[in-house]
C-alpha positions in Angstrom: 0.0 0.0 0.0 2.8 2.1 0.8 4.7 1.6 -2.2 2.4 2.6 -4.7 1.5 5.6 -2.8 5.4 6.6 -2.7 5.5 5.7 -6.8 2.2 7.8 -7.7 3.1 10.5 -5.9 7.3 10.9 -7.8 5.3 10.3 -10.7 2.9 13.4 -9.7 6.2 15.7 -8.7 7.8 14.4 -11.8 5.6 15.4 -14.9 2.6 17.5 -13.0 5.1 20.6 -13.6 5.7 19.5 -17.4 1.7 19.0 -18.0 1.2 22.4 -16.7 4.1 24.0 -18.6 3.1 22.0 -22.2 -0.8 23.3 -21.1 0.3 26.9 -21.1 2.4 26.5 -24.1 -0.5 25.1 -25.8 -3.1 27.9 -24.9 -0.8 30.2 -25.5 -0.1 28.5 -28.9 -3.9 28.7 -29.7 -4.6 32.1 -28.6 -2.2 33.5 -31.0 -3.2 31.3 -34.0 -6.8 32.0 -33.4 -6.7 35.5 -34.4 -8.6 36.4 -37.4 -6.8 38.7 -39.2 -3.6 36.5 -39.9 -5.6 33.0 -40.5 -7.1 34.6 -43.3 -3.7 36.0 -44.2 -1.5 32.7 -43.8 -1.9 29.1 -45.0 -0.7 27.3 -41.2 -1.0 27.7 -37.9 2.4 28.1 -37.3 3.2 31.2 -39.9 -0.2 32.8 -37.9 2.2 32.5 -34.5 4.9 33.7 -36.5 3.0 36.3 -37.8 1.6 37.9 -34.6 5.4 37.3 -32.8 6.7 39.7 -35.7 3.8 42.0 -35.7 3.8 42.6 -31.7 7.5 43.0 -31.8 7.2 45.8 -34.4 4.3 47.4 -32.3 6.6 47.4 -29.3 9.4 48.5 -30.7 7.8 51.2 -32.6 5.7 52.6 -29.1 9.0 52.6 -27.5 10.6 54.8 -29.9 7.4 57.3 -29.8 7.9 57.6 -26.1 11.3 58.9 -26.2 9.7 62.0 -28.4 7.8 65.0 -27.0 4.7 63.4 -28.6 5.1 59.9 -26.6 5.4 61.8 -23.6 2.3 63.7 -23.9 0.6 60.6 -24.8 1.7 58.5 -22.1 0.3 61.1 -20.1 -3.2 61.5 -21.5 -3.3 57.6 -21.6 -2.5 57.5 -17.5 -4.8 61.0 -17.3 -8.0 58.9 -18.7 -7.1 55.5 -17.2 -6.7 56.9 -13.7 -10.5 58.5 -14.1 -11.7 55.0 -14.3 -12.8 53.1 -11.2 -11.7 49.8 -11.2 -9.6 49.8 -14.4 -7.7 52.2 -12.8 -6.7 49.4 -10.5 -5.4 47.1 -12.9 -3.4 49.5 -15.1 -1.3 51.0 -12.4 -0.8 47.8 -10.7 0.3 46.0 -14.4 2.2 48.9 -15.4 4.3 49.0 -12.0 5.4 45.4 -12.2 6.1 46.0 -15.8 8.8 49.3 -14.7 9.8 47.0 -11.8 10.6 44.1 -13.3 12.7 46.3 -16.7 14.2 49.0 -14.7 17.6 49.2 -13.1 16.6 48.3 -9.5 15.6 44.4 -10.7 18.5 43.6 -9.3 17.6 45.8 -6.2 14.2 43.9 -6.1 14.9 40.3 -6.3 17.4 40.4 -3.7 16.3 38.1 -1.4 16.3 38.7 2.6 14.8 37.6 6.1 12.9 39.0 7.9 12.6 38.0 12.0 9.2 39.3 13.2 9.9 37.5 16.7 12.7 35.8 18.0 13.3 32.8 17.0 10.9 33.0 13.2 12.5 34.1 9.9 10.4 35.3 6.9 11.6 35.0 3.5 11.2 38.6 1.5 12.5 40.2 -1.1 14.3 44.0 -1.4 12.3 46.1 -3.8 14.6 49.1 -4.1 12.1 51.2 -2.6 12.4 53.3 0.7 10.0 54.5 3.4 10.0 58.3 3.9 11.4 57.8 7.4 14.1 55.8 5.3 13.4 52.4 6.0 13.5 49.6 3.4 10.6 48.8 1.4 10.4 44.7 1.4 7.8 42.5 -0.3 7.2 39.0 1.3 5.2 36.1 -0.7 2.5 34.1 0.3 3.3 30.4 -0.3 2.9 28.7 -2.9 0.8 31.8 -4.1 4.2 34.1 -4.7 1.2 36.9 -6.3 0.0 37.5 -2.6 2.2 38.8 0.2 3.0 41.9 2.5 4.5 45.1 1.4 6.4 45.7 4.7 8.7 48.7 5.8 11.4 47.5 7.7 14.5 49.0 9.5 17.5 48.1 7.4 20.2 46.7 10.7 16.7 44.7 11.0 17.2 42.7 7.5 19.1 39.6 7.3 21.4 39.6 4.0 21.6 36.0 2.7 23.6 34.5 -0.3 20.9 32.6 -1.3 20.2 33.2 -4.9 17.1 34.6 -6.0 15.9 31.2 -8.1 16.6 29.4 -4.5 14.4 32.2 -2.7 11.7 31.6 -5.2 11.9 27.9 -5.7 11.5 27.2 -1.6 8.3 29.7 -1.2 6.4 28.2 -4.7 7.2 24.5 -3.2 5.9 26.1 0.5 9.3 24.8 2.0 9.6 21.4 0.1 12.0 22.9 -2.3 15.4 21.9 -2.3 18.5 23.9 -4.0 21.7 22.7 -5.4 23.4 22.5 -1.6 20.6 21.1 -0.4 20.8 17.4 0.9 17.7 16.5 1.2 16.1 13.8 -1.1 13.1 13.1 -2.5 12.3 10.5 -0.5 12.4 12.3 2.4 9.6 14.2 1.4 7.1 11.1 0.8 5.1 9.2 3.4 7.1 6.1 4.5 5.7 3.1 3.3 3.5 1.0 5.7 5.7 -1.9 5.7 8.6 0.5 7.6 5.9 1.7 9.9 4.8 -2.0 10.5 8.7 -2.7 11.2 8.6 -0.4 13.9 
């Protein structure tokens, strides 16, 4: 009994991760070969991807040249003028636009710097810099709910109160998505480890 449930559930660790992955590759696949105007325009599926690639990589590259004129930057700031009139939509653009200028601005670095946090004595959080300061100057640190990392607390800390860790940021992540079960290069701890013993062992003892 114990056996199987130890085999089913490597399996599950094993290729639920690769199911999900070829899932969104998929959808994502069919989203952008679905659109009308390049089906009619293109014999495959495949030159309709290739297609709407090439066409949203000119339509980015061509917006980011306007903003560096006078124009763009008036435009830019009708565009965040009428958005932030609008109740909820507001919400959504300033929140998507600010991960966007986090994530491609000079402080990335800054912001996936991963620290700890001890609330009380005794507890460590795992949080991450954002590059941002309080007015009173303390740091600005963001720490993930697990395994949702979308969720957390934006918390303003005293810097000699951070812990500065050479943990990289992929071991930082990979430990709060797996809600602790994660285990890094350095790490020792195996698989098995993880899984229920099997009944026989508990029988044994």
């Amino acid at each position: 009994m114990g056996s199987w449930k130890r085999d089913f559930a490597s399996g599950l660790i094993v290729l639920v991760p690769i199911v999900v992955t070829l899932y969104v590759i998929y959808w994502l696949f069919g989203l952008l070969s679905n659109i009308t105007l390049f089906t009619q325009l293109t014999d495959t599926q495949y030159q309709a991807v290739a297609a709407t690639l090439a066409v949203f990589v000119l339509i980015v590259f061509s917006v980011g040249y306007l903003m560096r004129t006078a124009a763009g930057s008036i435009l830019e700031a009708l565009i965040d003028y009428v958005m932030n009139r609008l109740p909820v939509l507001r919400i959504v653009y300033n929140a998507s636009k600010m991960a966007v200028e986090t994530v491609l601005s000079d402080g990335t670095g800054e912001f996936q710097q991963p620290v700890r946090v001890e609330p009380w004595p005794g507890m460590r959080l795992t949080a991450f810099k954002t590059g941002k300061k309080a007015p009173d100057g303390r740091e600005v640190v963001f720490m993930p709910t697990a395994p949702n990392i979308t969720t957390g607390f934006v918390m303003e800390v005293e810097p000699e109160d951070l812990e500065e860790t050479d943990e990289g940021v992929e071991d930082a992540l990979t430990r709060v998505l797996s809600a602790g079960f994660g285990e890094n290069d350095d790490s020792e701890v195996a698989i098995d480890e993880l899984l229920p013993e099997d009944d026989d062992d508990e029988n044994e003892e």
